[in-house]
N, CA, C and O atoms as a DFTB+ gen file, in Angstrom:
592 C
 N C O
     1  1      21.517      -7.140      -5.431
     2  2      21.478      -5.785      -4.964
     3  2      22.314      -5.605      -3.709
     4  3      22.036      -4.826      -2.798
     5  1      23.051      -6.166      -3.746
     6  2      24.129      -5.965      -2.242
     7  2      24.808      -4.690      -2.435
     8  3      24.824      -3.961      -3.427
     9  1      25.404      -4.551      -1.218
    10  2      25.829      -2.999      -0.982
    11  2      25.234      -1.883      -1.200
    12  3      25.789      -0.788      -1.286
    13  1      23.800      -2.163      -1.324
    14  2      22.398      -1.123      -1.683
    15  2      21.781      -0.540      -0.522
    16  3      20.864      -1.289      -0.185
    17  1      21.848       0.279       0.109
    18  2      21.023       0.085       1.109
    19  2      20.035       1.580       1.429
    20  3      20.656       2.491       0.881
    21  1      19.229       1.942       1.850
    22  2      18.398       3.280       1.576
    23  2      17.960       3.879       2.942
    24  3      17.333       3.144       3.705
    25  1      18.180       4.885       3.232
    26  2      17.801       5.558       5.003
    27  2      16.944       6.677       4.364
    28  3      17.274       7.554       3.565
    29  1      15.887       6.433       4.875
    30  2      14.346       6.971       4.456
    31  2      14.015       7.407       6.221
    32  3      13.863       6.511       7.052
    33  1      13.956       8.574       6.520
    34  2      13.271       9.083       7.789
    35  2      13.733       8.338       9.032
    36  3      12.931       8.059       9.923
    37  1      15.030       8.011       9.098
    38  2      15.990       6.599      10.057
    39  2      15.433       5.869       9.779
    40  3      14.487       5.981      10.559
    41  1      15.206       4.963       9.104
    42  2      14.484       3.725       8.943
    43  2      15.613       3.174       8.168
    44  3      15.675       3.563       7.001
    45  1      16.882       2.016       8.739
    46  2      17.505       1.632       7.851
    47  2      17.188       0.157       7.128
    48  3      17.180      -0.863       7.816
    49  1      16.941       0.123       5.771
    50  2      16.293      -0.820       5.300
    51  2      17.716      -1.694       4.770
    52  3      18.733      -1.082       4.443
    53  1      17.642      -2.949       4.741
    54  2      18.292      -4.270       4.666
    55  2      18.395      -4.516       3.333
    56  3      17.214      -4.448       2.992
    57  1      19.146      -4.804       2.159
    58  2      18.898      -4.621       0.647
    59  2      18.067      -6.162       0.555
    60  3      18.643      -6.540      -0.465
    61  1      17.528      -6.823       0.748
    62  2      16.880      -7.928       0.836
    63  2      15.019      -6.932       0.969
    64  3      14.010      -7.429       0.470
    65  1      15.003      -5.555       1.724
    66  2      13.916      -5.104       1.944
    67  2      13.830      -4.586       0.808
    68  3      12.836      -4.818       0.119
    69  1      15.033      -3.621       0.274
    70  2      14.825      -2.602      -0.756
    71  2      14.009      -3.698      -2.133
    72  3      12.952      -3.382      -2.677
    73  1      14.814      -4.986      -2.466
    74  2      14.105      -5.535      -3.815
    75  2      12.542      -5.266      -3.504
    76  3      12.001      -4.273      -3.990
    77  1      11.866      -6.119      -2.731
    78  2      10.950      -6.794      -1.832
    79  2      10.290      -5.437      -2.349
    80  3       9.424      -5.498      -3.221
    81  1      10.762      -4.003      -1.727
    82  2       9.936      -2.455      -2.267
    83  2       9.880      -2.171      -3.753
    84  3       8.907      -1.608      -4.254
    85  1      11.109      -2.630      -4.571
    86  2      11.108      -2.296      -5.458
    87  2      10.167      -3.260      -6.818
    88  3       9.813      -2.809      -7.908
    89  1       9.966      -4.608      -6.301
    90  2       9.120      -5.216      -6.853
    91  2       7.724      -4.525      -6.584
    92  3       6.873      -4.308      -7.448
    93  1       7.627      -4.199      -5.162
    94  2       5.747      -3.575      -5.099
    95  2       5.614      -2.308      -5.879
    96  3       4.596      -2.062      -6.527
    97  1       6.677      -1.476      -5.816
    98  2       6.346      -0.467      -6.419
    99  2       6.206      -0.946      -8.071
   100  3       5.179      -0.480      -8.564
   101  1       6.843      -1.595      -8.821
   102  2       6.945      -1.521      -9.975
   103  2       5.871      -2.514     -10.374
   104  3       5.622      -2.520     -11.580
   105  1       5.042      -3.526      -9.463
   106  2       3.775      -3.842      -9.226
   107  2       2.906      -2.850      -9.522
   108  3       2.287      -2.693     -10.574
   109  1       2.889      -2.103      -8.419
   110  2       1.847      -1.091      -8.288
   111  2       1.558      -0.094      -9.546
   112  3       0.439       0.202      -9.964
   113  1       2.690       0.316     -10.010
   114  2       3.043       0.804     -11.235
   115  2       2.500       0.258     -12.961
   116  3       2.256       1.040     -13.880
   117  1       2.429      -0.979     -13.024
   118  2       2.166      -1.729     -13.797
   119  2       0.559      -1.650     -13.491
   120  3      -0.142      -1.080     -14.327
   121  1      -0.036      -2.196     -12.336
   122  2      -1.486      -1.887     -12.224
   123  2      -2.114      -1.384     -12.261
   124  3      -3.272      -1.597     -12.620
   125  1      -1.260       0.200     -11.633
   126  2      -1.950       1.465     -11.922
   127  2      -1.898       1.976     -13.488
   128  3      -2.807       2.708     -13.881
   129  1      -0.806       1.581     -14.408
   130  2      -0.931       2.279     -15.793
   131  2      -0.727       3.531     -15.693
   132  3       0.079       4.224     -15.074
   133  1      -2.007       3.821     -16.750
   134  2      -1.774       5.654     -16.822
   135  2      -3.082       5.977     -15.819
   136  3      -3.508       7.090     -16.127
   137  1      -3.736       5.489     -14.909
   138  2      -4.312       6.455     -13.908
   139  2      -4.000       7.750     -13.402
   140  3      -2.780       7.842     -13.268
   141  1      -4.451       8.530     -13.150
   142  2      -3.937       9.761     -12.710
   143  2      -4.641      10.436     -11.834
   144  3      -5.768      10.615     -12.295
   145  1      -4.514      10.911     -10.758
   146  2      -4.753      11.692      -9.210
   147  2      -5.414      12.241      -9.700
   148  3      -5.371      12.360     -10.924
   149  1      -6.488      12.924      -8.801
   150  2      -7.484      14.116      -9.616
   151  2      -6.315      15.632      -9.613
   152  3      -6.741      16.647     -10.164
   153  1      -5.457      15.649      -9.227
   154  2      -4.329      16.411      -9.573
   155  2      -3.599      16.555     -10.941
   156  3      -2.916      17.451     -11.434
   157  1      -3.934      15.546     -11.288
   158  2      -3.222      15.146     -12.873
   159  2      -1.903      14.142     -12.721
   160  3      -1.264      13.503     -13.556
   161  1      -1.819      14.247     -11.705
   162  2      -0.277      13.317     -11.325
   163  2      -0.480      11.971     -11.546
   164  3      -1.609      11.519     -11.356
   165  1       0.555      11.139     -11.973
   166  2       0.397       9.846     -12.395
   167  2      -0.122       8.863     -10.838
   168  3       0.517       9.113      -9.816
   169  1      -0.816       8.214     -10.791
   170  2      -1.145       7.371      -9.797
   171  2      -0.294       7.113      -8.733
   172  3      -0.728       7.317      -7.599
   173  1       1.099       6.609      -8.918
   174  2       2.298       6.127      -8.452
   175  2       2.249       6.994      -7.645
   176  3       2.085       6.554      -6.507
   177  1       2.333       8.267      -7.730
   178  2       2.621       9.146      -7.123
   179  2       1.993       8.842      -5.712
   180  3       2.671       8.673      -4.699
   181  1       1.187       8.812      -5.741
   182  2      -0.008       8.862      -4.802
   183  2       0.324       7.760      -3.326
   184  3       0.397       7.899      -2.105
   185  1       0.477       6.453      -4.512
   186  2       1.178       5.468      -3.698
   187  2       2.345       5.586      -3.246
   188  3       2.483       5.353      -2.045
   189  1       3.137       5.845      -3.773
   190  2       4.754       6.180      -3.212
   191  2       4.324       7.319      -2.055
   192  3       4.825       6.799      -1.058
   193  1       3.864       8.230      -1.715
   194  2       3.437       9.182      -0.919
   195  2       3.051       8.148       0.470
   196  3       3.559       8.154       1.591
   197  1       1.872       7.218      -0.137
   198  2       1.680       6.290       1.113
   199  2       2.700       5.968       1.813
   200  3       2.875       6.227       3.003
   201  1       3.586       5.244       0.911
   202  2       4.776       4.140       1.209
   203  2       5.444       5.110       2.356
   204  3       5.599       4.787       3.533
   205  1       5.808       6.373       1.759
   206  2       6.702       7.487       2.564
   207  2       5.814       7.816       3.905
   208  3       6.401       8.295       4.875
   209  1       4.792       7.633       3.949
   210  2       4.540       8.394       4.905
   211  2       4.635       7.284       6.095
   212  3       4.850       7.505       7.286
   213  1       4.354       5.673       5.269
   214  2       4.440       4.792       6.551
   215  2       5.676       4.479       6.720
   216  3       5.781       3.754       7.709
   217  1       6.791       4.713       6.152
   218  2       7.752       4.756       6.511
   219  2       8.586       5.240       7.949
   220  3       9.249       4.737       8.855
   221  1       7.909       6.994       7.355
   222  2       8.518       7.961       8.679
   223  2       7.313       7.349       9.960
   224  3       7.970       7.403      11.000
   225  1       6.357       6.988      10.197
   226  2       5.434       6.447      10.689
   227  2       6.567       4.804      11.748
   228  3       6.902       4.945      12.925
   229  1       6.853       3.685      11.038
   230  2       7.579       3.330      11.192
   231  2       9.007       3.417      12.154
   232  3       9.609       2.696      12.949
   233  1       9.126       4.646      11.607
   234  2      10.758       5.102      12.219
   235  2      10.680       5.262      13.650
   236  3      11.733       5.080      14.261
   237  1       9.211       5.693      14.594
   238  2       9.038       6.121      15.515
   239  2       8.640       5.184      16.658
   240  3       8.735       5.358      17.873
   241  1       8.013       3.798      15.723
   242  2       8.039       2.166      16.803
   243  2       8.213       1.671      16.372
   244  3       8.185       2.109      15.222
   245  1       8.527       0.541      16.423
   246  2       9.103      -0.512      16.107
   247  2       7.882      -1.667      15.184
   248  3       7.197      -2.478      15.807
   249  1       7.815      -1.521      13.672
   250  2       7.150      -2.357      13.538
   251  2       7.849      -3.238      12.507
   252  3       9.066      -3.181      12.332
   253  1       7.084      -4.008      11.866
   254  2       7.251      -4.924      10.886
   255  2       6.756      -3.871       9.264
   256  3       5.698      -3.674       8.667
   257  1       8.741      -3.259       9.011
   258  2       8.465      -2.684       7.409
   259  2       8.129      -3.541       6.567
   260  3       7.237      -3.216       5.783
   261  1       8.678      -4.783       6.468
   262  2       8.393      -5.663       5.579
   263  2       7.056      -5.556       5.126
   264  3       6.767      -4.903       4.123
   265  1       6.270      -6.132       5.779
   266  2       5.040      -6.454       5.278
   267  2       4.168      -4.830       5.156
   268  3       3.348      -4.604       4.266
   269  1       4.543      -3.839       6.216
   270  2       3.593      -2.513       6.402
   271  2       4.090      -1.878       4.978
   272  3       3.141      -1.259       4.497
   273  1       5.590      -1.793       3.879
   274  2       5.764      -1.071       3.079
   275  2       5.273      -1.315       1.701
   276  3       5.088      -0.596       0.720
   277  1       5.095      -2.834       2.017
   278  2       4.745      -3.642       0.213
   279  2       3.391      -3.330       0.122
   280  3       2.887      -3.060      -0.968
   281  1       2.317      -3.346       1.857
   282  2       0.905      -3.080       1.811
   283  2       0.733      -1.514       1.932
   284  3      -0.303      -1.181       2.506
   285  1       1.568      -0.471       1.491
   286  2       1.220       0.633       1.809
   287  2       1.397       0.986      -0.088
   288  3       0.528       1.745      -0.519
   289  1       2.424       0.481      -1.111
   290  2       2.706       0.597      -2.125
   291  2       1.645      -0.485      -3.124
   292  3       1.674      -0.341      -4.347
   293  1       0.730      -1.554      -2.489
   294  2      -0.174      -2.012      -2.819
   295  2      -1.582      -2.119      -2.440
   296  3      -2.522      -2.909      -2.372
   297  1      -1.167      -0.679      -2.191
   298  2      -3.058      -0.966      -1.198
   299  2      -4.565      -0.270      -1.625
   300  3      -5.700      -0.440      -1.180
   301  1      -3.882       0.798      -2.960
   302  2      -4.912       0.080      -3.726
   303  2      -5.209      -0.979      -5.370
   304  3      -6.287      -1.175      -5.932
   305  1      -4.154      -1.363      -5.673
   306  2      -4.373      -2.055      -6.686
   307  2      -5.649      -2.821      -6.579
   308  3      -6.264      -2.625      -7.627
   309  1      -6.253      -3.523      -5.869
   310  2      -7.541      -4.401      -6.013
   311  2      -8.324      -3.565      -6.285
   312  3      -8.796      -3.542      -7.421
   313  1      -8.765      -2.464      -5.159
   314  2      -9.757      -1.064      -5.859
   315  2     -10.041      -0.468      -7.066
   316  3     -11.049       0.106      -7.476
   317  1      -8.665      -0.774      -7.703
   318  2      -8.473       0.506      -8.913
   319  2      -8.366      -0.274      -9.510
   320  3      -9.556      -0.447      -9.775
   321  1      -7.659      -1.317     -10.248
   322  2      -7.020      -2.440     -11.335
   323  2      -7.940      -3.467     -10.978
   324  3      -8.763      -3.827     -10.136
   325  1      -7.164      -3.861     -12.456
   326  2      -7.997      -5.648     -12.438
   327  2      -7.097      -6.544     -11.581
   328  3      -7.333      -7.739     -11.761
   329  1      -6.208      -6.303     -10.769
   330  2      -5.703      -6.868      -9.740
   331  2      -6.785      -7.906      -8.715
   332  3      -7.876      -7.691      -8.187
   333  1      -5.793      -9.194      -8.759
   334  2      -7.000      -9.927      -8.033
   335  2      -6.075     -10.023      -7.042
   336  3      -4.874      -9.843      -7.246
   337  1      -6.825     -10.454      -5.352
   338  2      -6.212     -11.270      -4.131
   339  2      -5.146     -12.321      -4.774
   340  3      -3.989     -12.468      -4.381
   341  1      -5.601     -12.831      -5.551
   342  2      -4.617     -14.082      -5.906
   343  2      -3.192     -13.794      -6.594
   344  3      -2.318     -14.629      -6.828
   345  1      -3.166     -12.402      -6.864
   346  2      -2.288     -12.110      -8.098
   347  2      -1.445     -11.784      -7.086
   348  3      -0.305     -12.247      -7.073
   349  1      -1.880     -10.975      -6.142
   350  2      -1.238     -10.362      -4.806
   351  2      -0.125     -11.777      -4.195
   352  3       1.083     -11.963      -4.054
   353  1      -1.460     -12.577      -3.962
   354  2      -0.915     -13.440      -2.940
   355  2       0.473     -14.460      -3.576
   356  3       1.379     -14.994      -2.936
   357  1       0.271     -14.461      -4.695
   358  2       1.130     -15.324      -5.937
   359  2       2.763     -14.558      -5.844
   360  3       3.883     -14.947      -5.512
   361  1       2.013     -12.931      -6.466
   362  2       3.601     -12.284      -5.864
   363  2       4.486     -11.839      -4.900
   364  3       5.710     -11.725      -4.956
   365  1       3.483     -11.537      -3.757
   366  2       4.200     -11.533      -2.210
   367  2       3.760     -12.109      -1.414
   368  3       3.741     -11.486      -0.352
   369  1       3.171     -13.518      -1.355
   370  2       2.826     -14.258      -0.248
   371  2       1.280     -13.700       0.632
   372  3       0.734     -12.613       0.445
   373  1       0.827     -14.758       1.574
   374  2      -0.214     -14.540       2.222
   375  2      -0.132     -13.066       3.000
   376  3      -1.042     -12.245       2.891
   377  1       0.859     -12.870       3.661
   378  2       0.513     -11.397       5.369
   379  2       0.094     -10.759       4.086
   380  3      -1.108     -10.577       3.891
   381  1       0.949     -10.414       3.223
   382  2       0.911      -8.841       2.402
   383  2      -0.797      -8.863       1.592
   384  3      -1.487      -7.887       1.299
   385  1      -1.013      -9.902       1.453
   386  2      -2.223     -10.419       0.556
   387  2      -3.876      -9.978       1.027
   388  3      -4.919      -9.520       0.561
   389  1      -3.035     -10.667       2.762
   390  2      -4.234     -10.008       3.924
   391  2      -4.104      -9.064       4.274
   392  3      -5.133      -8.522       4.676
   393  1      -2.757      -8.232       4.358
   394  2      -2.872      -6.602       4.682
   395  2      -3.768      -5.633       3.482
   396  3      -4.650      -4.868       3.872
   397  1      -3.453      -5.758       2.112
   398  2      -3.828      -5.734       1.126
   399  2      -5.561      -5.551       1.157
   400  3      -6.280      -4.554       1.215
   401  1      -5.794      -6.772       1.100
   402  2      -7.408      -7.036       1.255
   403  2      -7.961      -6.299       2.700
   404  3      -9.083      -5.984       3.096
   405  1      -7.111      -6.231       3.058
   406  2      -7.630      -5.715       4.464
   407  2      -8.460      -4.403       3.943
   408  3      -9.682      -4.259       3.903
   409  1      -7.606      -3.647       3.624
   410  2      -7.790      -2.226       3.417
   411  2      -8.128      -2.196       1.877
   412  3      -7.706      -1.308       1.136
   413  1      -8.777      -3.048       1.534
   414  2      -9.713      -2.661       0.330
   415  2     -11.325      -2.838       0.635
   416  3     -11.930      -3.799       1.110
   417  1     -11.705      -1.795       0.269
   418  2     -13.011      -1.867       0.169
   419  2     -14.174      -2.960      -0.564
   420  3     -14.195      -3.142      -1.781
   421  1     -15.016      -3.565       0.286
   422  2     -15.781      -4.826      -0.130
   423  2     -16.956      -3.981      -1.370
   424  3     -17.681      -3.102      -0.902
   425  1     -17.060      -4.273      -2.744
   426  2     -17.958      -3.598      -3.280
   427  2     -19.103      -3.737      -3.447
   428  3     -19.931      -3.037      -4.029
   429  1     -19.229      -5.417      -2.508
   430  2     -20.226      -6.091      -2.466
   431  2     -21.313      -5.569      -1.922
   432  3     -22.492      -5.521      -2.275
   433  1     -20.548      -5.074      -0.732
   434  2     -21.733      -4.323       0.423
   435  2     -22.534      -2.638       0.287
   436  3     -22.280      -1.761      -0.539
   437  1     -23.251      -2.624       1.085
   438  2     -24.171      -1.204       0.608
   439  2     -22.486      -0.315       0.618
   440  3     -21.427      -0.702       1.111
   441  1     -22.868       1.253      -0.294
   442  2     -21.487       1.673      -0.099
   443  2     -21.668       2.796       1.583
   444  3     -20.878       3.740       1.555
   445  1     -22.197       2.767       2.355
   446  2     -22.317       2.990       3.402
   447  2     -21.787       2.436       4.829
   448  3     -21.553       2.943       5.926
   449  1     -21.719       1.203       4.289
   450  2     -21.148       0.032       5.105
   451  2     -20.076      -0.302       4.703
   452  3     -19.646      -1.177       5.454
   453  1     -19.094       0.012       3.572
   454  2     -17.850      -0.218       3.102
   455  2     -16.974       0.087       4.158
   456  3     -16.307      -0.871       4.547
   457  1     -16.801       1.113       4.702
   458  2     -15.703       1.742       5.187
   459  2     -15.296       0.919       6.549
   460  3     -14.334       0.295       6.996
   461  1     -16.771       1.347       6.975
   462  2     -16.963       0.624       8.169
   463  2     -16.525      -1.236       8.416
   464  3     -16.194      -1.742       9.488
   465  1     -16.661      -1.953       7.063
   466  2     -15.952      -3.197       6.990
   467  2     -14.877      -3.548       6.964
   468  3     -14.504      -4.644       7.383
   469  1     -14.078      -2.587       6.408
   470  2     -12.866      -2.369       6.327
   471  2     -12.182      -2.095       7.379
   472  3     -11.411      -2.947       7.820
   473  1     -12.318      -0.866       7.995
   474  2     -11.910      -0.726       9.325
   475  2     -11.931      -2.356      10.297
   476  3     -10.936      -2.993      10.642
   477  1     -12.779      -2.559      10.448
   478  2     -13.269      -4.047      10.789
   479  2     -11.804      -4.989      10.919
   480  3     -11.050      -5.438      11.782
   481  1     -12.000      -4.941       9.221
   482  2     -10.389      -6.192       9.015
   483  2      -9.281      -5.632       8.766
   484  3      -8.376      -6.204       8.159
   485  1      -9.208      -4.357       9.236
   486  2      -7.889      -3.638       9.179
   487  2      -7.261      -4.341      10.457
   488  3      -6.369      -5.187      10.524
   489  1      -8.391      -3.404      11.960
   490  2      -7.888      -4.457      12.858
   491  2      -7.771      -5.711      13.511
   492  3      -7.291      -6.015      14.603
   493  1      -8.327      -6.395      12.586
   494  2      -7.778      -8.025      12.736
   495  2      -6.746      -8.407      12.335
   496  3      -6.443      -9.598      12.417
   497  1      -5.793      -7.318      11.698
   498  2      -4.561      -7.858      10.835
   499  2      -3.981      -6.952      12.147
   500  3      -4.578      -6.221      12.937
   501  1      -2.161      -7.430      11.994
   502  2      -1.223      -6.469      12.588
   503  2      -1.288      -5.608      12.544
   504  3      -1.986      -5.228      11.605
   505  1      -0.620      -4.382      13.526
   506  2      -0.854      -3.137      13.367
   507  2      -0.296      -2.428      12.263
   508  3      -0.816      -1.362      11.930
   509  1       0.956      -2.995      11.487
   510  2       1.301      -2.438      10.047
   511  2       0.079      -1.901       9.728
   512  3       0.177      -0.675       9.781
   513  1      -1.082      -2.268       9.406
   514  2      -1.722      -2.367       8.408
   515  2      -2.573      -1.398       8.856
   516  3      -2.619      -0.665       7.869
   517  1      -3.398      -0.815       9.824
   518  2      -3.595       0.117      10.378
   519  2      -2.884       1.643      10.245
   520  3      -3.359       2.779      10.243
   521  1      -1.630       1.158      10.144
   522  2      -0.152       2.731      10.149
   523  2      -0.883       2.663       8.614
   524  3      -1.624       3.589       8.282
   525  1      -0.628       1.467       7.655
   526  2      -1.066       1.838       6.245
   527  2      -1.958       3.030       6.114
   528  3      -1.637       4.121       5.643
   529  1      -3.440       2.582       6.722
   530  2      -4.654       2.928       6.548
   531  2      -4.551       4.688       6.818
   532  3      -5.074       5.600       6.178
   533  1      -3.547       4.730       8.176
   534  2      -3.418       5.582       8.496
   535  2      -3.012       7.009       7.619
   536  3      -3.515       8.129       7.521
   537  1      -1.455       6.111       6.867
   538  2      -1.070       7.627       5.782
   539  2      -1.501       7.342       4.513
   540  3      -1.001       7.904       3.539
   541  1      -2.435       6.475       4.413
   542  2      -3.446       7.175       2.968
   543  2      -3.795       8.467       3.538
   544  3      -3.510       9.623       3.227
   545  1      -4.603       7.860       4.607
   546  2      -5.415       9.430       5.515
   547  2      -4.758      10.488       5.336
   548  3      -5.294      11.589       5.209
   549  1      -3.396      10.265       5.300
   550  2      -2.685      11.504       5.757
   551  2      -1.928      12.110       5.023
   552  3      -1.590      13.253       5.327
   553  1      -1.423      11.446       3.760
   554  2      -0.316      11.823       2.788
   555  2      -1.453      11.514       1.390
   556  3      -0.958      11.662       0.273
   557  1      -2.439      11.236       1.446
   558  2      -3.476      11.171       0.248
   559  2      -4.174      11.983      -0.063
   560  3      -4.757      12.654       0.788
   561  1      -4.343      12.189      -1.389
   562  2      -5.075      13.210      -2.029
   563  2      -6.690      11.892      -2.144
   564  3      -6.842      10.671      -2.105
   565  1      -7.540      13.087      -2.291
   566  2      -9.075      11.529      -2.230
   567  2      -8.527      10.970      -3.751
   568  3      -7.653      11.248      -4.572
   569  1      -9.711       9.927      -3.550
   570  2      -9.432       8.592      -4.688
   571  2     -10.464       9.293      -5.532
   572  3     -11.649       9.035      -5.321
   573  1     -10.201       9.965      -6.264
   574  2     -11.069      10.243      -7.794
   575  2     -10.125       9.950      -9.191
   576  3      -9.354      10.783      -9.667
   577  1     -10.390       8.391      -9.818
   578  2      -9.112       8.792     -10.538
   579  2     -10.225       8.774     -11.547
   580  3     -11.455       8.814     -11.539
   581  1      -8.879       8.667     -12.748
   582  2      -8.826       9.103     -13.902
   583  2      -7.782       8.318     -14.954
   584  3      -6.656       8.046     -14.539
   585  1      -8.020       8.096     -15.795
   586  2      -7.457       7.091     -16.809
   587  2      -7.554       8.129     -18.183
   588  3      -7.815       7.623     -19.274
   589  1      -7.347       9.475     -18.070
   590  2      -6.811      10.226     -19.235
   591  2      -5.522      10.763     -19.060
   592  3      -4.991      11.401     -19.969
């Protein structure tokens, strides 16, 4: 992919970044299937919205896209899919694996205490992962999906 390169909100990405995005998305894509937003919109959507929003998010300090864009385009596959930690960690390595898990909800626990755990190991990870958490908040429609 040389001579590729993509300016998303000044954020100039390195074509070594763009694969790296284009594998999560087409990850994410594959996991999500035919899910669909309570909008009717295909899932992707939803995620790519993330990705964009931590992007322009990004543009304004200085962080680490690498790892904040693959965990913003994978952050919820474990929630929603039969996506495991391991499948994660197999295709993009440990940070993205723990940003990932970070910001998934434990289903183990009362669902009262979910959020609140999460938050938890959001900030034990880098701050990427936090900006993540952040434009679900902000560029997300709620999580009601749908598989019609």
């Amino acid at each position: 992919m040389t001579g590729r390169s993509l300016n998303t909100a000044s954020v100039s990405l390195p074509p070594r970044w763009i694969d790296l995005y284009e594998r999560a998305l087409d990850f994410a894509a594959q996991a999500h299937g035919e899910q669909k937003t309570p909008k009717g919109l295909p899932y992707i959507v939803h995620v790519a919205a993330v990705a964009a929003e931590t992007l322009a998010a990004l543009a304004a300090e200085d962080h680490d896209a690498e790892l904040a864009v693959p965990c913003a385009l994978l952050h919820d596959v474990m929630e929603d899919t039969m996506t495991t930690l391991a499948d994660i960690e197999a295709a993009f390595g440990p940070r993205v694996a723990a940003g990932v898990s970070a910001l998934t909800k434990d289903d183990s626990l009362p669902k009262e205490r979910r959020m609140a755990d999460s938050l938890d190991r959001i900030l034990r990870q880098p701050p990427e992962i936090a900006v993540v958490k952040l434009a679900d908040r902000i560029g997300g429609e709620p999580v009601q999906l749908s598989t019609d």
